[in-house]
Backbone as a ProteinNet text record, in pm:
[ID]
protein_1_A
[PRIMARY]
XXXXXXXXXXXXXXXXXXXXXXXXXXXXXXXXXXXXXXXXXXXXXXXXXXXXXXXXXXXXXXXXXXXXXXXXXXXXXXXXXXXXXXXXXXXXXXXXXXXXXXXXXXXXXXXXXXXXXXXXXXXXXXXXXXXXXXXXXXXXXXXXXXXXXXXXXXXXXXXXXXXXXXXXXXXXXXXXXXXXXXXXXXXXXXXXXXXXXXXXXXXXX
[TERTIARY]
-2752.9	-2623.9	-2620.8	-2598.2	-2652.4	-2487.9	-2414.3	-2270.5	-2177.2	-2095	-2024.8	-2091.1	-2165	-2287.7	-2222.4	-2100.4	-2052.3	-1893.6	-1766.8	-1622.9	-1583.1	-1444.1	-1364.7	-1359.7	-1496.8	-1535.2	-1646.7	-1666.5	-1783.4	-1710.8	-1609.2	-1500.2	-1570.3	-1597.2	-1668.1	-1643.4	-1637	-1618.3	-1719.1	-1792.4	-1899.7	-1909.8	-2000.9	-2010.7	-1993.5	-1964.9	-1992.1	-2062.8	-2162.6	-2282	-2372.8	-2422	-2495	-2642.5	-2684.1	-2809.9	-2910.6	-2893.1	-2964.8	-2915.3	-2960.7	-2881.8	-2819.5	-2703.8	-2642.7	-2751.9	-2723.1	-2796.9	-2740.7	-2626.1	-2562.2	-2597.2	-2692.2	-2747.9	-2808.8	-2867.2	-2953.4	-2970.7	-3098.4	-3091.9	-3102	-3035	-3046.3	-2986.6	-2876.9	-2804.5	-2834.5	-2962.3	-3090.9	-3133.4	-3114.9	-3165.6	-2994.2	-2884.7	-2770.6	-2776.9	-2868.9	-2871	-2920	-2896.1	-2996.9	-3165.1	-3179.7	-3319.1	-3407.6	-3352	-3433.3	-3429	-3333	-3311.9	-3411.3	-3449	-3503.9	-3692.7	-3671.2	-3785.8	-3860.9	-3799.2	-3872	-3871.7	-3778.6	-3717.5	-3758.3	-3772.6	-3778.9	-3945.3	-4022.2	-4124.8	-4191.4	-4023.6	-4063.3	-4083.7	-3970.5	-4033.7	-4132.5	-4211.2	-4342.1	-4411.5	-4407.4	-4514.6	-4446.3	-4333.7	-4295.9	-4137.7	-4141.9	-4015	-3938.4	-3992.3	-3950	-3855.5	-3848.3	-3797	-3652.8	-3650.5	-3475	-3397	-3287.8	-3163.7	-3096.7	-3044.2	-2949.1	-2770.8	-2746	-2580.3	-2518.7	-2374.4	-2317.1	-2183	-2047.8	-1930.9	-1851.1	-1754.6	-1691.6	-1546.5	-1548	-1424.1	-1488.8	-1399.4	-1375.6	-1364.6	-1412.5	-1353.6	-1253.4	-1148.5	-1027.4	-1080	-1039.3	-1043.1	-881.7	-889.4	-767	-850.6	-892.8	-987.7	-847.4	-953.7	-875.8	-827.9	-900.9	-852.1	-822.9	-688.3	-671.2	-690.5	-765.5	-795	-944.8	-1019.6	-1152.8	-1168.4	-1147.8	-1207.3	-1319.2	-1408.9	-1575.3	-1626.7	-1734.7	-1858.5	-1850.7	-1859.5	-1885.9	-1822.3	-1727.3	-1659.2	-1554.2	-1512.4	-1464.1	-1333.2	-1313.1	-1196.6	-1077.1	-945.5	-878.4	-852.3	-863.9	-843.7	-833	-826.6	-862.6	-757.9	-751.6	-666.8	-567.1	-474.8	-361.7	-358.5	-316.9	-286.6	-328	-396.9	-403.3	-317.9	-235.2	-130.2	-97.7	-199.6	-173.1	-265.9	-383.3	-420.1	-388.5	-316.4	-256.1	-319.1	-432	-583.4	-597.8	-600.2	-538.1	-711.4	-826.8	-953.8	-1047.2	-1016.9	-1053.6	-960.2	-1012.9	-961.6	-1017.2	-976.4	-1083.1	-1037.4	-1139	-1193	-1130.3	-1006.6	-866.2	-792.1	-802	-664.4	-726.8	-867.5	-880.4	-873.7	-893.9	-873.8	-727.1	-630.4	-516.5	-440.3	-518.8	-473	-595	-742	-782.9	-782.5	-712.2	-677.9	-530.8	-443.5	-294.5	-388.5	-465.6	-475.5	-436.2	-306.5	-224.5	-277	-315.8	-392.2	-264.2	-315	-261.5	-376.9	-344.8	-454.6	-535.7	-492.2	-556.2	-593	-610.5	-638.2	-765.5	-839.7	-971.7	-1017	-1087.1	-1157.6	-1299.1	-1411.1	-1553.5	-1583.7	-1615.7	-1659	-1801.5	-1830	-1990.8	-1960	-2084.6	-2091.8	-2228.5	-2235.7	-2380.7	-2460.9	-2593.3	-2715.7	-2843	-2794.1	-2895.1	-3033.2	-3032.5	-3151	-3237.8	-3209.6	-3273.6	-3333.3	-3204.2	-3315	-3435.6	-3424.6	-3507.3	-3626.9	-3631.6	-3726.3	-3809.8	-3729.7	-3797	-3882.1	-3807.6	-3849.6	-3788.3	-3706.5	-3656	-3634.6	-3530.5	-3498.7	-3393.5	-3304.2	-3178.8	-3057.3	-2934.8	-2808.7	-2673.2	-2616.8	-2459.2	-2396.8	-2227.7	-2154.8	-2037	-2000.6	-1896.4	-1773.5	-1642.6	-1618.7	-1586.2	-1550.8	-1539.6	-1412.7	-1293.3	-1169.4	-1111.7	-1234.7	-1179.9	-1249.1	-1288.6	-1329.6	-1215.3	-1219.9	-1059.7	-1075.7	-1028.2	-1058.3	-920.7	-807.1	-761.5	-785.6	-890	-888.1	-788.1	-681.1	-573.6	-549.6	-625	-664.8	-727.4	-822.1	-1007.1	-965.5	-964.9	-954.7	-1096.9	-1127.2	-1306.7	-1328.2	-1207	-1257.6	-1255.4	-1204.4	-1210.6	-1325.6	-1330.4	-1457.5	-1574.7	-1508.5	-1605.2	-1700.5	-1725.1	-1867.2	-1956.7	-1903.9	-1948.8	-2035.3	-1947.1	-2054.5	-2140.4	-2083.2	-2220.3	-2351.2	-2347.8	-2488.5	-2515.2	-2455.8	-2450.4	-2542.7	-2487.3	-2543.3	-2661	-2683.8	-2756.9	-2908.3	-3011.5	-3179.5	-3225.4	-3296.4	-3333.2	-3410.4	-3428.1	-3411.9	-3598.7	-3658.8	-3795.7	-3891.4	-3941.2	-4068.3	-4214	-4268.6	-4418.6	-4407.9	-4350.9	-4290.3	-4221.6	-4231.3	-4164.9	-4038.6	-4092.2	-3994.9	-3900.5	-3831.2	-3743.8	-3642.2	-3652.5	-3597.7	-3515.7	-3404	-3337.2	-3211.3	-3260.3	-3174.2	-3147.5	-3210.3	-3217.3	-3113.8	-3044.4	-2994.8	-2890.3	-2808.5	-2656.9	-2567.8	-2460.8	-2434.5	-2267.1	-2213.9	-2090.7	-2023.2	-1987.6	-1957.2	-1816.1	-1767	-1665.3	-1553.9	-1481	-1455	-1420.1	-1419.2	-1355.5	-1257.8	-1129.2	-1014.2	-974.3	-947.3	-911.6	-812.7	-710.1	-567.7	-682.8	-757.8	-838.4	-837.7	-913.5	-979.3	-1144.1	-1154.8	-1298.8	-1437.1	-1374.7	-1438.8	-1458.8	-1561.4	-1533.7	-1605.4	-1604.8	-1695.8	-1828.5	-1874.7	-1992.4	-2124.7	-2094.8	-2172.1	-2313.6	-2358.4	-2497.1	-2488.4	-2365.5	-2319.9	-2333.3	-2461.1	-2462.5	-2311.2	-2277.5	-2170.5	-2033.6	-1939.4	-1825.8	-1726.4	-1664.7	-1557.7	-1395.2	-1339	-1211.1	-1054.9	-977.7	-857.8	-778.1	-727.6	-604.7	-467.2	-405.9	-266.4	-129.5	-85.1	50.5	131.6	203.5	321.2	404.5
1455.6	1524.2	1628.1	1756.1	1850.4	1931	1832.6	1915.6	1824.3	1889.4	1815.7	1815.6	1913.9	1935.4	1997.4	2064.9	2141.4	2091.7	2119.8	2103.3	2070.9	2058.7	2072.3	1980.9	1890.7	1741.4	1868.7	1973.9	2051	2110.2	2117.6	2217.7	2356.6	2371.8	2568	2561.5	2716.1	2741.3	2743.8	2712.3	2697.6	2683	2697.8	2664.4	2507.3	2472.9	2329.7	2298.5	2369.5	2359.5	2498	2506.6	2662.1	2638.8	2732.2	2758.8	2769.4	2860.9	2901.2	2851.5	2812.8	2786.1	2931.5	2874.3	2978.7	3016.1	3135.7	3166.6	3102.1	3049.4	2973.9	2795.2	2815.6	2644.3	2659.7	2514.5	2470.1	2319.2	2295	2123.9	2070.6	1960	1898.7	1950.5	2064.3	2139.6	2214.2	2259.1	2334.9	2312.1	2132	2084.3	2106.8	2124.7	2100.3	2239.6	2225.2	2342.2	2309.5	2387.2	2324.3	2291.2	2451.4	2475.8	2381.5	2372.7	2259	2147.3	2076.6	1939.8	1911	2026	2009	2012.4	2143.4	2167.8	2101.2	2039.8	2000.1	1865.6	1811.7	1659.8	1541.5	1618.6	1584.2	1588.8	1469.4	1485.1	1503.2	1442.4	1515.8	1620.1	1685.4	1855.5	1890.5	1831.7	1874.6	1853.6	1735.1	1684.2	1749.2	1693.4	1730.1	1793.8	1895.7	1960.5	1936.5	1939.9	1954.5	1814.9	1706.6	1602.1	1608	1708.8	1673.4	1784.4	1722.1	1800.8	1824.3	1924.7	1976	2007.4	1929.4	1914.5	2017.8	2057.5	2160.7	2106.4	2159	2104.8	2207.4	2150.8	2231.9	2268	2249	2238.2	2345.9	2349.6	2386.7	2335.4	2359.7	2307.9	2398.2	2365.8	2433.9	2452	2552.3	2531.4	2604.4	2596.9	2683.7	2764	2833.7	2835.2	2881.4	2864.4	2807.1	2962.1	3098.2	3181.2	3296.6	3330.1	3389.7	3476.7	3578	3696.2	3659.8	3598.4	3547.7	3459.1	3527.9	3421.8	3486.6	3442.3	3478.1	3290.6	3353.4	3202.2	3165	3074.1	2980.4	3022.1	3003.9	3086	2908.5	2883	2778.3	2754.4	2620.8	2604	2478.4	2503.5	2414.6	2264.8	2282.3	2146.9	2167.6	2100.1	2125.5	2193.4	2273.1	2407.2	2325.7	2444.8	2370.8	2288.2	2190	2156.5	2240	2192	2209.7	2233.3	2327.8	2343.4	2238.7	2184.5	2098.8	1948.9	1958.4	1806.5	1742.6	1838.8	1790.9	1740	1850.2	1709.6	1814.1	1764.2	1814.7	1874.9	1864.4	1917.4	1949.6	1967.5	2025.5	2066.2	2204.5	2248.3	2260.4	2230.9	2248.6	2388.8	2409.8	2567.6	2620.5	2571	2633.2	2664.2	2594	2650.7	2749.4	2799.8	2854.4	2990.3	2995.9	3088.7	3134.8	3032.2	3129.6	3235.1	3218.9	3316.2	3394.4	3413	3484.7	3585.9	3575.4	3670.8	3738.5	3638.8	3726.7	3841.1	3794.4	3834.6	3832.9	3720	3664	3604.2	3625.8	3544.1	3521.9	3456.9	3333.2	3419.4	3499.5	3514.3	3443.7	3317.9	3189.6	3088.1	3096.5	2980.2	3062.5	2939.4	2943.6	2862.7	2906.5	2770.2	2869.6	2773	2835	2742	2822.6	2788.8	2815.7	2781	2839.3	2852.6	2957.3	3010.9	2911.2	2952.5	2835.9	2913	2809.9	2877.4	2877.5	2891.9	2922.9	2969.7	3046.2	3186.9	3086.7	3014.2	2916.5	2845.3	2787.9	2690.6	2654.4	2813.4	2847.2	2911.4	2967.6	3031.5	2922.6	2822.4	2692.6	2567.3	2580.6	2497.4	2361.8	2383.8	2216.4	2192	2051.3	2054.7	2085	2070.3	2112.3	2094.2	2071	2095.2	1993.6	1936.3	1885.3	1916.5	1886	1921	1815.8	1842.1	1713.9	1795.2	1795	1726.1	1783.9	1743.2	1815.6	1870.2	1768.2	1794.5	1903.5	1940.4	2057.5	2145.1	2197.9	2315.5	2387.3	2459.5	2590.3	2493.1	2340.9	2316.8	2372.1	2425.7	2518	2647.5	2698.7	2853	2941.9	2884	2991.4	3014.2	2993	2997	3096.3	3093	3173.5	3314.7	3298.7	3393.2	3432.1	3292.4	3299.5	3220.2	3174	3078.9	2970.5	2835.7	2715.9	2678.1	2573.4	2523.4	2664.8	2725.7	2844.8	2809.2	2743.9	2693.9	2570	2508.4	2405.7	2491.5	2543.2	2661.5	2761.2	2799.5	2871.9	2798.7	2702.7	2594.8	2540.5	2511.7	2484.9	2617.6	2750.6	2831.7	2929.1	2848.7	2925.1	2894.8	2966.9	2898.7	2818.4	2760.7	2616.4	2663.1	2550.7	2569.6	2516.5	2452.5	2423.1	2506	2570.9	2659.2	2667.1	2729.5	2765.8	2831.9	2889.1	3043.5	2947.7	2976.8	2963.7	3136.5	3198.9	3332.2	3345.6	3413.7	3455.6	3645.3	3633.2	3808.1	3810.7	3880.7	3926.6	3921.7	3985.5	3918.1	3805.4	3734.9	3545.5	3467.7	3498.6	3474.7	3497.6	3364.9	3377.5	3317.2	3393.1	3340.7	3377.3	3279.1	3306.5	3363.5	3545.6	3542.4	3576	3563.1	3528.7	3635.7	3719.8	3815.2	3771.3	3877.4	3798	3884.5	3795	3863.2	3850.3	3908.9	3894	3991.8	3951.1	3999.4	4127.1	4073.7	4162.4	4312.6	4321.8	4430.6	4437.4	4362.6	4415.3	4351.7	4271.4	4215	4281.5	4263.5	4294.2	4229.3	4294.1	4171.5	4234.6	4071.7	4081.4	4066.5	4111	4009.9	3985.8	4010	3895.9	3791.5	3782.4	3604.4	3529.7	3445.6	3288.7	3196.9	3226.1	3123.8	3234.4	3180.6	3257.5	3205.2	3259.9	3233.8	3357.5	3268.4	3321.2	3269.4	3372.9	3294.9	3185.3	3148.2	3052.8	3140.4	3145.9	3190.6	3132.1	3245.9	3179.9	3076.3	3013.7	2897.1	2964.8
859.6	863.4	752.2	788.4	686	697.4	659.5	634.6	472	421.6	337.1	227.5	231.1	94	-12.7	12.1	-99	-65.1	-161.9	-140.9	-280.9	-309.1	-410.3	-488.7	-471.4	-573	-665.7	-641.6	-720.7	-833	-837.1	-928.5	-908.4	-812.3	-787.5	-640.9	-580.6	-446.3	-380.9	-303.2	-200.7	-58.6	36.5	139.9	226.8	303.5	311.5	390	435.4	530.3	535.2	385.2	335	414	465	536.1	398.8	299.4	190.6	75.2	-60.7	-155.4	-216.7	-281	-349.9	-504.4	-502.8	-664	-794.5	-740.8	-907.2	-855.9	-781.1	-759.2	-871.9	-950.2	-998	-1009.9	-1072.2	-1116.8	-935.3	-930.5	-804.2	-679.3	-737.7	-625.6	-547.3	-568.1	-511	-394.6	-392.1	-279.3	-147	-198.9	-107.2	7.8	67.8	171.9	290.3	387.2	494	528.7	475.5	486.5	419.5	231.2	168	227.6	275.8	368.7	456.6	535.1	664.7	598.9	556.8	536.6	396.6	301.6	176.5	136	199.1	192.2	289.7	430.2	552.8	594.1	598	634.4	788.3	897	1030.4	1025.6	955.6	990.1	987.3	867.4	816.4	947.2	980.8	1135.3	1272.3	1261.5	1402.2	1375	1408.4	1340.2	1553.5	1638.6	1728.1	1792.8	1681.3	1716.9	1633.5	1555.6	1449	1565.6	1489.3	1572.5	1456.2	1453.5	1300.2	1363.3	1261.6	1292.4	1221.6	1296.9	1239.1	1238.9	1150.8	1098	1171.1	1225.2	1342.4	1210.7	1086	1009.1	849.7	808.3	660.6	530.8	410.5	255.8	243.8	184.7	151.1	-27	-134.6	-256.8	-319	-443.1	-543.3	-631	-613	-779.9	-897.2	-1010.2	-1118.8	-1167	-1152.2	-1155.1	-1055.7	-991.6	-887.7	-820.4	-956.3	-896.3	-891.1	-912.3	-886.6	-752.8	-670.3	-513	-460	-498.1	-449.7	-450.2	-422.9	-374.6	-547.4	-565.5	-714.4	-806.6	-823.5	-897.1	-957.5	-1075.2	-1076.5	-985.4	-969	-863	-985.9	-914.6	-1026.4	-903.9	-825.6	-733.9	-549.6	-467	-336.2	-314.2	-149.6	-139	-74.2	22.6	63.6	252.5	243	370.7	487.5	595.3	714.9	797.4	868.2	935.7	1043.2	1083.8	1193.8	1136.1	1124.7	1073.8	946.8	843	778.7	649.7	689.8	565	454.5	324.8	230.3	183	240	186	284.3	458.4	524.9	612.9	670.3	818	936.6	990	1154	1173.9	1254.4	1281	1404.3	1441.2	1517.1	1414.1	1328.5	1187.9	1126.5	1106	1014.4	1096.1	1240.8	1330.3	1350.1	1280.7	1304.5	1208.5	1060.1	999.2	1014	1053.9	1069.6	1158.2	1257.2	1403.6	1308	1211	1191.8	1039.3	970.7	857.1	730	771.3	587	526.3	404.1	282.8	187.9	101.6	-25.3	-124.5	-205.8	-278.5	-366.5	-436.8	-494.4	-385.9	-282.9	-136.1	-97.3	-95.2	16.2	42.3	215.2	272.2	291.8	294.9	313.7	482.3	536.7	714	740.3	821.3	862.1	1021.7	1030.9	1179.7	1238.3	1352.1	1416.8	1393.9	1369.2	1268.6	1376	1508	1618.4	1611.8	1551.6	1537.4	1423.2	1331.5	1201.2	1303.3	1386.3	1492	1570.4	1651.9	1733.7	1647.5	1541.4	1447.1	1402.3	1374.4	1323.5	1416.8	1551.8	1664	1649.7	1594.2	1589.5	1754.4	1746.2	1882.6	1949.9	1857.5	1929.8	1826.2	1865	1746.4	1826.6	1737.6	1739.8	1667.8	1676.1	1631	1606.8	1463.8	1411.8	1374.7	1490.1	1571.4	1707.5	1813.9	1889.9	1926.7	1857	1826	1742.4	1631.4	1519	1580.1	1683.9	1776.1	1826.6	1860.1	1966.1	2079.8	2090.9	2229.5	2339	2278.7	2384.5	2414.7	2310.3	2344.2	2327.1	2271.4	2233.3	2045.3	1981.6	1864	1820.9	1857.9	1802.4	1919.7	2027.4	2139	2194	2141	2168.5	2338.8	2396.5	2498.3	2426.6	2542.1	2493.3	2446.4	2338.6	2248.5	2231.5	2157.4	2082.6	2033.2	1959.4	1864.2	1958.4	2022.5	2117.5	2253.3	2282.2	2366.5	2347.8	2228.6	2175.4	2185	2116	2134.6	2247.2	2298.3	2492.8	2555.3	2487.6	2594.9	2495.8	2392.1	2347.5	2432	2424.8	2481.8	2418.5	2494.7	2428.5	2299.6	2206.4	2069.2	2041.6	2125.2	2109	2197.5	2160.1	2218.1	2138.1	2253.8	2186.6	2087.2	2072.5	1964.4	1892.2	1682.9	1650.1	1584.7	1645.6	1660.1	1787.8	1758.1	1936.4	1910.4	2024.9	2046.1	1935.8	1946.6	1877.9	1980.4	2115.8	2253.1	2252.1	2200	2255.5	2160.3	2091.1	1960.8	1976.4	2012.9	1993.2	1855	1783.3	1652.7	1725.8	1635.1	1633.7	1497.4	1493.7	1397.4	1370.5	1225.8	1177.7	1141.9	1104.5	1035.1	878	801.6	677.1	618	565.3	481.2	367.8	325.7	156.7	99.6	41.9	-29.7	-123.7	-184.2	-267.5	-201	-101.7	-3.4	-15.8	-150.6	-152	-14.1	25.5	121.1	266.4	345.9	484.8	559.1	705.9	790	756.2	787.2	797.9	895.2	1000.5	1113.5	1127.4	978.8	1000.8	908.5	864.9	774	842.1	789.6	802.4	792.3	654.8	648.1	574.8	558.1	481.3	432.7	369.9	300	352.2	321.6	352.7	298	226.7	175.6	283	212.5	342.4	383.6	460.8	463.1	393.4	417.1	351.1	412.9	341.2	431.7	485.3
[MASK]
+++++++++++++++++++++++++++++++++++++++++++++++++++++++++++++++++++++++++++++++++++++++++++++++++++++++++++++++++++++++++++++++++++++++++++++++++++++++++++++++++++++++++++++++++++++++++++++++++++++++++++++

């Protein structure tokens, strides 16, 4: 399970399912990523990389950081962010909530949650075997959220190509990601659509 690697027990802002480590990793934190997991830790991979399946977090870490005009990746945090509009969970969001201030654009300028997009293209590059997702409930399962179509991230991996081949490369065609936009009270931010993972303030109440 390669999610829950990072959140507001770190006192810093981070990813919670980082593909790469961050540059302010060190010491043992080095290892909290995907890639090291799979590839340095994991001795199937080494043999048979075509037998793991890599899980993905259909939800969010919420943070505060401790100073407001500082909301970037690692940056210190003063305690977990605010409530979930609907699940109510005071240190994650599922990824319908985080879709609804991202379609309006209102930020909290001291609020952030860090999300990740599906890491398809890692997959298929790598040959693993395939991918799940925890949960299937914190997905857009009505589709009126994201405006992505019901279960956005669930179908992406559904319809992505199969993830084990002769090739451990694939097109550039073949490669479906779901990506994110990003907002920030700041401005300095924008989208990015070859982000792996992201960050994004929370909205206002």
């Amino acid at each position: 399970m390669t999610y829950n690697l990072h959140g507001s027990q770190d006192g810093y802002t981070e990813e919670n399912s980082p593909l790469y480590k961050s540059l302010n990793d060190t010491g043992t934190n080095t290892f909290l990523n995907v890639v090291r997991l799979y590839t340095d830790t994991n001795a199937d991979y080494r043999n048979a990389p075509e037998k793991l399946i890599v899980e993905f977090p259909a939800y969010g870490q919420t943070f505060t950081p401790s100073d407001p005009s500082n909301t970037g990746i690692s940056v210190p945090t003063a305690n977990a962010g605010t409530l979930g509009p609907y699940t109510e969970e005071p240190v994650t969001w599922a990824y319908y909530e985080i879709c609804t201030f991202l379609n309006d654009g209102a930020t909290e300028g001291n609020k952030l949650v860090g999300y990740d997009n599906v890491k398809t293209k890692w997959l298929k590059q790598n040959n693993l075997e395939g991918s799940m997702l925890w949960t299937l409930d914190m997905d857009d399962f009505t589709g009126s959220f994201c405006n992505q179509g019901q279960f956005p991230l669930t179908s992406t991996l559904k319809s992505a190509p199969e993830v084990h081949s002769t090739s451990c490369m694939a097109s550039v065609s073949d490669l479906q990601q779901v990506n994110v936009p990003l907002y920030s009270e700041n401005r300095n931010w924008k989208r990015d659509s070859e982000a792996v993972d992201s960050v994004s303030p929370v909205p206002r109440e």
